[in-house]
C-alpha positions as CSV (number, residue, x, y, z in Angstrom):
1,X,-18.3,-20.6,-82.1
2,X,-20.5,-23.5,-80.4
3,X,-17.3,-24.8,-78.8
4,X,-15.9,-21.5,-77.8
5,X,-19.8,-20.4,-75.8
6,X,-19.3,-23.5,-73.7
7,X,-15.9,-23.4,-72.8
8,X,-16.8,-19.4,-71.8
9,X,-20.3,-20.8,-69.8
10,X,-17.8,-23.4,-68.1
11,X,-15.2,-21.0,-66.9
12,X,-17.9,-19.4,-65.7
13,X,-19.9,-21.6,-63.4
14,X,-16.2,-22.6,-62.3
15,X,-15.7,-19.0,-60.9
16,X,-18.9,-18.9,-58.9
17,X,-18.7,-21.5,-57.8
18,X,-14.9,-20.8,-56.3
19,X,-16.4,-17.1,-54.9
20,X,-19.4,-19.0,-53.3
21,X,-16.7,-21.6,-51.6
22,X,-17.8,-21.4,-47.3
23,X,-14.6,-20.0,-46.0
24,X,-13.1,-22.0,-42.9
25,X,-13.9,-20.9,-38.7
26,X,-11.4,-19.0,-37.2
27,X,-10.0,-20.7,-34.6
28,X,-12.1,-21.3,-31.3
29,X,-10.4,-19.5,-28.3
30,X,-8.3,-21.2,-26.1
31,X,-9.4,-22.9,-22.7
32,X,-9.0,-20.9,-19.9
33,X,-5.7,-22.0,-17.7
34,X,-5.5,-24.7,-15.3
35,X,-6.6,-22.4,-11.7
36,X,-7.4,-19.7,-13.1
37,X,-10.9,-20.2,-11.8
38,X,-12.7,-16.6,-10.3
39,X,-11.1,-15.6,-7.1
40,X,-13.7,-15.9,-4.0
41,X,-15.0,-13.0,-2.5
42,X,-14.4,-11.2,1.2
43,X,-17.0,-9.3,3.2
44,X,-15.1,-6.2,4.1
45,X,-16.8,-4.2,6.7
46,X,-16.7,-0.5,6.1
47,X,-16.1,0.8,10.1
48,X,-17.5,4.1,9.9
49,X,-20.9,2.4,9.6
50,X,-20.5,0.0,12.1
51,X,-22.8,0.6,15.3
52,X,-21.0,0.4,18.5
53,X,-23.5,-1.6,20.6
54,X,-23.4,-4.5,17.9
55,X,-19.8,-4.6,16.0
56,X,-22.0,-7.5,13.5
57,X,-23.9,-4.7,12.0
58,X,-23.1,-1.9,9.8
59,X,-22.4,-1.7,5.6
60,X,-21.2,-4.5,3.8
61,X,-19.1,-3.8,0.7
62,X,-17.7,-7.1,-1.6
63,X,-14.5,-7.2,-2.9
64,X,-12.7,-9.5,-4.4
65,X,-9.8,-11.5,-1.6
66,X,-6.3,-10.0,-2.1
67,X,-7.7,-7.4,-4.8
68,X,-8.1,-3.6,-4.9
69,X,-11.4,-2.8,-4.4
70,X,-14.2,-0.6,-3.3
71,X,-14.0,-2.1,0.3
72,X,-10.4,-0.8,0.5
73,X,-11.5,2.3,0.5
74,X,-14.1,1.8,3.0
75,X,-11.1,0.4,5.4
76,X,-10.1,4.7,5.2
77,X,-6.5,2.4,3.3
78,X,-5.2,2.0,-0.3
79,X,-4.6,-0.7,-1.8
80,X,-6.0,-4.7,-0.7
81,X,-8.6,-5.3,1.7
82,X,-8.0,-7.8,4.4
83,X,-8.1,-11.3,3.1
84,X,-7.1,-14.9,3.8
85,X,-4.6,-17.0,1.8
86,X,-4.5,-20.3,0.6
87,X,-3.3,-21.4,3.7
88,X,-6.0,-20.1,5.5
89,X,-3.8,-17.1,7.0
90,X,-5.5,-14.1,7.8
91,X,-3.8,-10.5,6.3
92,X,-4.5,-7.1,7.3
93,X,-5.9,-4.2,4.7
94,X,-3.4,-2.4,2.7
95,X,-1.7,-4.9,1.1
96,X,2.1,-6.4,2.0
97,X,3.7,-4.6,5.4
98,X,6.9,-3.4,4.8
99,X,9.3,-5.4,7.1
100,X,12.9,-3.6,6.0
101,X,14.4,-0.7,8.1
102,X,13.3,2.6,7.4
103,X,12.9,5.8,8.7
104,X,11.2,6.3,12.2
105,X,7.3,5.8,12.5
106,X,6.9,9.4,13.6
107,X,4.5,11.9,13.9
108,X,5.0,12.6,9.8
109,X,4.5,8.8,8.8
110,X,1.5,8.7,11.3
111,X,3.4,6.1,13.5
112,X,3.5,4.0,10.3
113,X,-0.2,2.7,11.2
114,X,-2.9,2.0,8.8
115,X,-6.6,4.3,9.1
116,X,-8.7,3.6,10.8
117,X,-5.8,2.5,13.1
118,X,-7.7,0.3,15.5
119,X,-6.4,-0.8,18.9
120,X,-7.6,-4.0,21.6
121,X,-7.3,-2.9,25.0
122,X,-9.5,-3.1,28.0
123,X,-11.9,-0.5,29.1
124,X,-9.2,2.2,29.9
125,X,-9.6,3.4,33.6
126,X,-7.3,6.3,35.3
127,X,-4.9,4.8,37.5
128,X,-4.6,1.8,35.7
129,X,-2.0,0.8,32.7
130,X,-3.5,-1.0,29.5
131,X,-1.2,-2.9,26.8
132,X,-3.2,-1.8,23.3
133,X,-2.9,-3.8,20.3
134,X,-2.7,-2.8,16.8
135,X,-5.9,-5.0,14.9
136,X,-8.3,-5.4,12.1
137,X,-11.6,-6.3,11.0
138,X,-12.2,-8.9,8.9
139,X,-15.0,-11.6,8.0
140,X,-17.0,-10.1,11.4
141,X,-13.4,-10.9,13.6
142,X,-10.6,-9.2,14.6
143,X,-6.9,-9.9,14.4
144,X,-3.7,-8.6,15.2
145,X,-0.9,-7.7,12.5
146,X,0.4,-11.2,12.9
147,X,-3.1,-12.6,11.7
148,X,-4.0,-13.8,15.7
149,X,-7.3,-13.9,16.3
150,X,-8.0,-10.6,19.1
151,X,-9.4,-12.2,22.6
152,X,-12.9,-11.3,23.1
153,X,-14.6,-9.4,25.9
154,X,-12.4,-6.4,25.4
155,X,-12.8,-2.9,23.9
156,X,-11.8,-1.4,20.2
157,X,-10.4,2.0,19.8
158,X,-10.1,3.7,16.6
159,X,-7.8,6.4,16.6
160,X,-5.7,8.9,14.7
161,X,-2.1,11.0,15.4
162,X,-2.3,13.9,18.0
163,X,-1.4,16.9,15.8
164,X,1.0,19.8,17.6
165,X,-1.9,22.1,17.7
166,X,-4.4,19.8,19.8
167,X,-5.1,20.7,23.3
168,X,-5.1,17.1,25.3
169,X,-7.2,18.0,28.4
170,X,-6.8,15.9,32.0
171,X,-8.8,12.9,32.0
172,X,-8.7,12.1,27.5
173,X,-8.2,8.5,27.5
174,X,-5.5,7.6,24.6
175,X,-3.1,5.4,23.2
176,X,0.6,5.9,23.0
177,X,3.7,4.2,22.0
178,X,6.0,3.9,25.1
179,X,9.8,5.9,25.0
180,X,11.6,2.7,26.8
181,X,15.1,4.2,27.5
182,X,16.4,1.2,26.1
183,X,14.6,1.8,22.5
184,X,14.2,4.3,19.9
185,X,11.4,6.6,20.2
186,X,9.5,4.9,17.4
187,X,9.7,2.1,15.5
188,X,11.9,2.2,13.0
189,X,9.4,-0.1,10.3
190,X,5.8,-0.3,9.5
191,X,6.5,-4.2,11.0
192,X,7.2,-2.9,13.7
193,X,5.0,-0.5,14.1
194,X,1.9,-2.4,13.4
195,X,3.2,-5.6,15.7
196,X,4.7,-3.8,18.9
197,X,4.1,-4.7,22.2
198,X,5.2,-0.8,23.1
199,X,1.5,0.4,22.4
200,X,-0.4,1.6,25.7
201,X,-3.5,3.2,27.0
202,X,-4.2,5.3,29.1
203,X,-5.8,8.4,30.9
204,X,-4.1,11.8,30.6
205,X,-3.7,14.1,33.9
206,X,-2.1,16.7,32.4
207,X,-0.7,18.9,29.3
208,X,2.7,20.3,29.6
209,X,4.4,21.7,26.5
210,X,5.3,18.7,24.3
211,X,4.9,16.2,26.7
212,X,1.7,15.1,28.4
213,X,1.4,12.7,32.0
214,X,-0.5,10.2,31.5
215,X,-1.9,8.3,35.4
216,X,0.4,5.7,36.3
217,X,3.1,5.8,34.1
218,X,4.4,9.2,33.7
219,X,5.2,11.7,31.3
220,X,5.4,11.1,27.5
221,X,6.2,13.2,24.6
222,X,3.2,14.4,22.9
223,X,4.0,12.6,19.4
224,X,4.0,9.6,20.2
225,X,-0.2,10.2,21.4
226,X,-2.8,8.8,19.8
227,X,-6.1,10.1,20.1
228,X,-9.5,8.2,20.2
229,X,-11.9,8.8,17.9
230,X,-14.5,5.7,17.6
231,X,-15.1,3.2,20.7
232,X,-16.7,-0.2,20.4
233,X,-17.5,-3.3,22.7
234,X,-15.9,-6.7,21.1
């Protein structure tokens, strides 16, 4: 009976001491991938805030470079804010332009352009013909759609579609994309649309039907006007 308690008492201690055994670590996580490093951040600048008499001052909203943010949304645009690539090129808000024939930039597509829809001209003055071109803010500069810095010492305009309903009255500066007889009405891609040398300004003298006469260039057909909304000096 002796033998038989001890052999009991062993098993036992044996089984506590198996339950008290530490149990192994899980694993530790893995390392982080080679580049994978945080992305930098952009200063997107939200326009609508930006004060005319000093374009360097207005809101600043951080979002990450080549990401959906909240300064997307700022830029009136869905999608990516403006940012720069690893080789240093600059590309405008709304993420990849689409560069494959499509249907025409018209009125209905908003001439394919992106909101705000800023253009570079010179002050516009009646009797006188302005080329306008399509641009962006970013980092406190502007560019074109090609990612070309915009020449200084000019004027920005910020504009949106003339609707069928508005009434252009004689002497409304605006932009419009030029009918060459030679061309399609509009351009036929956002690319193009966004990078055309076709974009004017100019002073309206008068409103006839669908087509308005614009001082030293002629009449032009009322959808392809773009109206100015916001001015600033750059």
């Amino acid at each position: 009976m002796r033998i038989a308690l001890s052999i009991a008492t062993i098993a036992g201690i044996a089984l506590a001491s198996a339950g008290c055994k530490q149990q192994p670590k899980p694993d530790d996580q893995p390392a982080a991938p080679a580049g994978s490093a945080q992305i930098g951040h952009a200063k997107i600048h939200g326009h609508g805030n930006i004060d005319p008499d000093n374009p360097d001052t207005g809101s600043d909203t951080t979002a990450a470079a080549g990401t959906p943010g909240d300064a997307a949304e700022n830029d009136g645009v869905a999608g990516k804010p403006p940012y720069r690539d690893d080789s240093g090129h600059v590309h405008g808000p709304g993420g990849p332009v689409d560069m494959g024939q499509e249907t025409p930039c018209d009125l209905s597509r908003n001439h394919c352009m992106r909101q705000p829809a800023w253009f570079a001209a010179a002050e516009i003055e009646r009797g006188r013909q302005f080329r306008a071109t399509p641009a962006f803010l970013f980092e406190k500069a502007w560019y074109d759609w090609r990612g070309q810095p915009v020449d200084k010492g000019g004027k920005l305009y910020s504009t949106r579609a003339a609707g069928n309903n508005d009434t252009i009255a004689a002497g409304t500066k605006i932009i419009f994309f030029e009918a060459d007889t030679d061309d399609s009405k509009f351009a036929d891609s956002e690319f193009d649309s966004l990078t055309s040398s076709r974009w004017e300004a100019g002073v309206v003298e008068s409103q006839s039907g669908s087509n308005v006469r614009v001082s030293s260039w002629g009449d032009i057909p009322k959808d392809t006007v773009r109206l100015i909304v916001d001015k600033q000096s750059y």
